[in-house]
N, C-alpha and C positions, 0 to 999 in steps of 0.2 A: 513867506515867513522865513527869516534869517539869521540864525546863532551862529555864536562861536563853536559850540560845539552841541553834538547830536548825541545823545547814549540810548541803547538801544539795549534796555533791560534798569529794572529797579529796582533788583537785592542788592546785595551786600556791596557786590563788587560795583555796581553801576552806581549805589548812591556814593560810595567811597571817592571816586574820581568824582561825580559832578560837586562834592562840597570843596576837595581840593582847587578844581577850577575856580568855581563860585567866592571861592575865597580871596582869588586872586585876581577878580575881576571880572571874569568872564558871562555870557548869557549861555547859559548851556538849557538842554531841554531833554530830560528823560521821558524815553516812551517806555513804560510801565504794562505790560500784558496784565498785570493782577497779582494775589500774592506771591512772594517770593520763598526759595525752599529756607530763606531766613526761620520761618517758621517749625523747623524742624529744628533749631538749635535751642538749647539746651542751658545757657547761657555763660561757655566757653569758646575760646577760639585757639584754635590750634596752629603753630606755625610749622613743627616737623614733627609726629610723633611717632615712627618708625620704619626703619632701612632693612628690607627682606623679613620683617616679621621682628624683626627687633626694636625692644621700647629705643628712642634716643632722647635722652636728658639734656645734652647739649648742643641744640638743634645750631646755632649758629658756626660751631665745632664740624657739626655734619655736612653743612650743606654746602660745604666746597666739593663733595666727595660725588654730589649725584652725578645724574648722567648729564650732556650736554643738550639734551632735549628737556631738559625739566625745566618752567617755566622761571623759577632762581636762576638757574643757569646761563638763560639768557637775559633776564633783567644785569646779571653779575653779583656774585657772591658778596664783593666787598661793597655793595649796596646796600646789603639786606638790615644790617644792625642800624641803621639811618632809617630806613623803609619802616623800620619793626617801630622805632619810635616815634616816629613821623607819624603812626598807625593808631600808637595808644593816646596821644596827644588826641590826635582829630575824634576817636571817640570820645573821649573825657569832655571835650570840648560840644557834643552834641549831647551833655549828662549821660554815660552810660559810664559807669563808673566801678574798672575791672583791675584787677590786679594782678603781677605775675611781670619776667619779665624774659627777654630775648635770647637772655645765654644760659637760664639754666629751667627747664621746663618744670610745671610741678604735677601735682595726679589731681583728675578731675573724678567728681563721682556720679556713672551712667545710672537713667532708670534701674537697670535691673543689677545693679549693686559692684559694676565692675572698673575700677580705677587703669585710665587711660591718660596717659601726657598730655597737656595743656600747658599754652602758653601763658593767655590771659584768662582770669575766670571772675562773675560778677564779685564784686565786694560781700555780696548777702549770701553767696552759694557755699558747699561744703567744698573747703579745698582742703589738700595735704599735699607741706612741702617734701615730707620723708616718710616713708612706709615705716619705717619702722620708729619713729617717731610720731604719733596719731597726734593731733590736735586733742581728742580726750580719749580714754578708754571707755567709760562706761556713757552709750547716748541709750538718750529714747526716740525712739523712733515713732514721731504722732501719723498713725493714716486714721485718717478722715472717714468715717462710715458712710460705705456709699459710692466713695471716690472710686472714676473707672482708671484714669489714668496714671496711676503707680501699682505695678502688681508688688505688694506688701512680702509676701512671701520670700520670692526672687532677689527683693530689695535687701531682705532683713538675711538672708542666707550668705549675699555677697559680702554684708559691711562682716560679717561674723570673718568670713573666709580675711578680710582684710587686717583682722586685729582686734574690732570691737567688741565691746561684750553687749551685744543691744536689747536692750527692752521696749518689743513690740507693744505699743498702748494703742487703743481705736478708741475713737473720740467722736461728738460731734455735738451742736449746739443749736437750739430750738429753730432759729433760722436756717442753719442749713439742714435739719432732719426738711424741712418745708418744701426746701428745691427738691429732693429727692421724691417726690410726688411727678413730677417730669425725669423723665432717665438723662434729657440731652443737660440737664440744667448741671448733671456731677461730671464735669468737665473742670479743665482747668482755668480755659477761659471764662466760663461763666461763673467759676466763685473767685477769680479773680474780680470780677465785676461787683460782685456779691459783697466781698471783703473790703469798701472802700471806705465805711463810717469807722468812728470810734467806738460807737456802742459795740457793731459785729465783732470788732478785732478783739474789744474787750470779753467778748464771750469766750472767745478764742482763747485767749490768754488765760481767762480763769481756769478753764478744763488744763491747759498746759501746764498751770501753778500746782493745782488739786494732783494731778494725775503723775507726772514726771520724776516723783519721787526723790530720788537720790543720787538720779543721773548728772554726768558732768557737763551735757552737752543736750541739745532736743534740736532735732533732724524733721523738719517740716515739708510736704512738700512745696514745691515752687508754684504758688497759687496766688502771690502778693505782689500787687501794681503790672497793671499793666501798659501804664501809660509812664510811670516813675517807681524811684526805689524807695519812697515816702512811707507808702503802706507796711513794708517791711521796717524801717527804721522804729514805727507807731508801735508796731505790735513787739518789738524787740524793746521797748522800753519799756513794755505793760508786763514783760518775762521778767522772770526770776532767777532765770539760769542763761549761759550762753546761746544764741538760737542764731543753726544755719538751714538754709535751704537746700532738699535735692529736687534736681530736674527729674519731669515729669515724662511721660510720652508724649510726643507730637499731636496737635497743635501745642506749642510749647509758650507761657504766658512769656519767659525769658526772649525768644526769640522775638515775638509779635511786639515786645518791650521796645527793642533793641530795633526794628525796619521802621514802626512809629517816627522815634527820636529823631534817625536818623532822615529820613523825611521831612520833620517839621523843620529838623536845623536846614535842612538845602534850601528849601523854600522861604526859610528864613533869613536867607543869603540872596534871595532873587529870585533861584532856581525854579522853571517853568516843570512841572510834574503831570506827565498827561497819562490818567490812570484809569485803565482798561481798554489801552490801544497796543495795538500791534503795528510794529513796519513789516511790509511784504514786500518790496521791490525798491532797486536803487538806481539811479542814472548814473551812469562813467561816462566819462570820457579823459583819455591820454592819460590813463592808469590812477585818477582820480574820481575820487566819488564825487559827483554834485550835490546830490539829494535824495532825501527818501519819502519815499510814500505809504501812508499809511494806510491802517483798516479804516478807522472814522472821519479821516483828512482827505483823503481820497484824492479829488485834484487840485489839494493843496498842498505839493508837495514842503519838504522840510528839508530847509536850506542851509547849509554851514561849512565853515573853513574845515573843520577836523571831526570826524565819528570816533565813536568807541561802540563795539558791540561788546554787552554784556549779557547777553541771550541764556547761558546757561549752558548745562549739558541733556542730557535726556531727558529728565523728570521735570525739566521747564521748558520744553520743545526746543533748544533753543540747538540742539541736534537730533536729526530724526533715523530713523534705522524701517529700513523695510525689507524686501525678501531679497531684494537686490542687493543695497549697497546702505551705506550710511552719508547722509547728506548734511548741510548747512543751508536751512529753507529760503530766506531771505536772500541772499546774493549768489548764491551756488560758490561757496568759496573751496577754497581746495580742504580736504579735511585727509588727516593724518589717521586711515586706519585700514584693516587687511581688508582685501576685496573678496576674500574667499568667507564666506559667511559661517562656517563651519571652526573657523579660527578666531571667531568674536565669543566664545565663554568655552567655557572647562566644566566638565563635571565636578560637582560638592559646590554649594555653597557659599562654603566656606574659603573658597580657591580663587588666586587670584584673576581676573577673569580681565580678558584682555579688552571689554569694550570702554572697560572704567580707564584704559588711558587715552582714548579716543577725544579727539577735538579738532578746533582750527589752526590750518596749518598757519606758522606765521615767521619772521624771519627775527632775527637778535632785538631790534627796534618792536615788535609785537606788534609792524604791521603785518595784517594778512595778505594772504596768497590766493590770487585768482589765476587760474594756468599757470603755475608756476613765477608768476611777477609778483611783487609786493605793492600793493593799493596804498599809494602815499600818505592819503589822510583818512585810515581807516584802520584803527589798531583792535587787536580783541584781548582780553582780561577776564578773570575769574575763570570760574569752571566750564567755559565754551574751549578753553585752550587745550589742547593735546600735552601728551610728556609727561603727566604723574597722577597717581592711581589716588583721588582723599580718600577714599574708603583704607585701605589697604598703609596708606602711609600716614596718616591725621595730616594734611596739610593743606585742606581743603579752603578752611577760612581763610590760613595766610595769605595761598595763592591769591585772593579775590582782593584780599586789603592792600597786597604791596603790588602785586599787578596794576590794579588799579591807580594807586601812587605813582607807578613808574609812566604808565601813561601820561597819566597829569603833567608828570614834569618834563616829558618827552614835547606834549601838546604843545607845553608854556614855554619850552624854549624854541618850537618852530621847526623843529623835526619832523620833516616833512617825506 
């Protein structure tokens, strides 16, 4: 079996490069382990949101300043503003439909009530371009009785902290009092499931009309469509006031929204999706990759001009850590991190912790480094890459969107 190109990982960053390919021609084939930590977002993407602990608002301003290891750095700075909208296009273009844009960051608002920089954030979500400027002053804040994934409290303490004046209302409607007879069913995903008729949405809406009083604004949480942003459009028509959504905790409907699309669009383009395999081993020779072989394929292996690994970091295997050393499973690639085990975290928590810049090493072009040589047609993208902390800087998504991008157009020109 023979493609143009191989990826080897199916979140963000992997699907990002196969539709860019797939767009332009190509047969590409992602190998998919299963879900991706897409799942854990919230339905924002981040492209810088701070340098040493500091918020930065004008992340394309900033990002000539990083290090020479930071995965921008090596794409190239004066790429990035091309990369950025090359980024929001290709989403819009798979319906995920977000707003925000490259040079001037705006604040997104977390489960537990704390505004953080973002770039892009959904069209339905709570955004604020100026802190000190709200969108409204007086919201109500609807939680859902029952609901386990928004703590209410934490929620309603942060937007205070932030300027609002919020009135907590708890709500809920004969239908959903019903799910709450099972504990798994008060999730977000499953009344996102739940939420899909006109009648339910309408129930919804009635308690929101009845209840919300005199507020300027009604702050939902993100429980609506999880296949499209339809469900939210319905129920915002059946309001009576303005209605935004906040993200929820993980599994997040926004995120599971957002790996869907992006999916049915690649596939939609051609794209071969092969979902719940793993690649474990590769052929070289003369510093090229041949092919890979899979967990389910076995000795079939998977043939192509150009790879992309997009494996991940820790939390998707896609780098592994043991009592020894820190590894990259699949091809044993060179990985950029201390060998003294003792210098992979810090005490607190809270502290920047040096495994979170951990990855593959790879050279300006993002191909990777095997002994020290770079493997011609085998580049790595997203968060499998060494050189910058997402936790610690927000810069996790962009990394994954415009790496990815940079690849693609690395591929398509024969960069080899």
């Amino acid at each position: 079996m023979r493609m143009d190109t191989v990826i080897m990982g199916g979140g963000l960053s992997g699907l990002t490069c196969g539709i860019a390919l797939a767009k332009r021609g190509q047969r590409v084939t992602i190998i998919a382990s299963g879900q991706s930590t897409l799942l854990f977002n919230g339905g924002s993407m981040e492209l810088l949101g701070s340098i040493d602990g500091q918020a930065v608002m004008a992340p394309l301003e900033a990002i000539p300043t990083l290090p020479q290891d930071h995965p921008y750095s090596k794409i190239g700075a004066s790429r990035i503003a091309a990369l950025a909208n090359e980024a929001k296009e290709l989403l819009a273009d798979a319906n995920i439909s977000m707003e925000g844009n490259a040079e001037v960051n705006h604040w997104r608002v977390t489960p537990m009530g704390v505004a953080k920089p973002a770039w892009l954030t959904l069209s339905e979500n709570l955004r604020i371009d100026d802190l000190a400027k709200l969108p409204a002053k007086h919201v109500a804040l609807m939680c859902i009785r029952g609901f386990f994934d928004q703590p209410n409290g934490m929620l309603a303490q942060g937007l205070q902290k932030l300027g609002f004046d919020v009135k907590r209302i708890e709500f809920t409607t004969d239908d959903i009092t019903a799910l709450r007879r099972s504990p798994s069913e008060m999730r977000a995903a499953s009344l996102a499931k739940h939420l899909v008729s006109n009648n339910a949405l309408q129930r919804v809406a009635d308690q929101i009309n009845t209840l919300a009083g005199d507020a300027e604004m009604v702050l939902l949480p993100s429980v609506l469509g999880q296949n499209d942003e339809s469900y939210f459009k319905a129920l915002e028509s059946m309001v009576n006031k303005p209605l935004r959504l906040i993200a929820t905790l993980p599994p997040a409907v926004a995120g599971s929204r957002m790996q869907t699309l992006l999916r049915h669009y690649f596939q939609m383009l051609g794209g071969n999706y092969l979902m719940g395999d793993t690649a474990v081993s590769g052929n070289f020779e003369d510093g090229k990759l041949l092919s890979v072989t899979t967990a389910k394929l076995g000795d079939m292996p998977l043939r192509a001009d150009n790879f992309v690994l997009a494996t991940g970091s820790f939390v998707s295997r896609g780098l592994i850590a043991d009592y020894e050393r820190v590894y990259e499973p699949i091809f044993n690639l060179d990985v950029d991190a201390d060998s003294d085990r003792e210098l992979w975290t810090r005490f607190g928590i809270l502290e920047p912790q040096a495994y979170s810049r951990y990855g593959v090493a790879t050279d300006n072009e993002l191909r990777c480094l095997k002994q020290g040589k770079p493997i011609q047609n085998l580049r790595a993208i997203g968060s499998v890459l060494s050189g910058h902390d997402a936790i610690k800087m927000g810069d996790g998504t962009g990394v994954s969107l415009l790496t990815a991008l940079a690849a693609a157009q690395s591929t398509l020109q024969g960069k080899r």
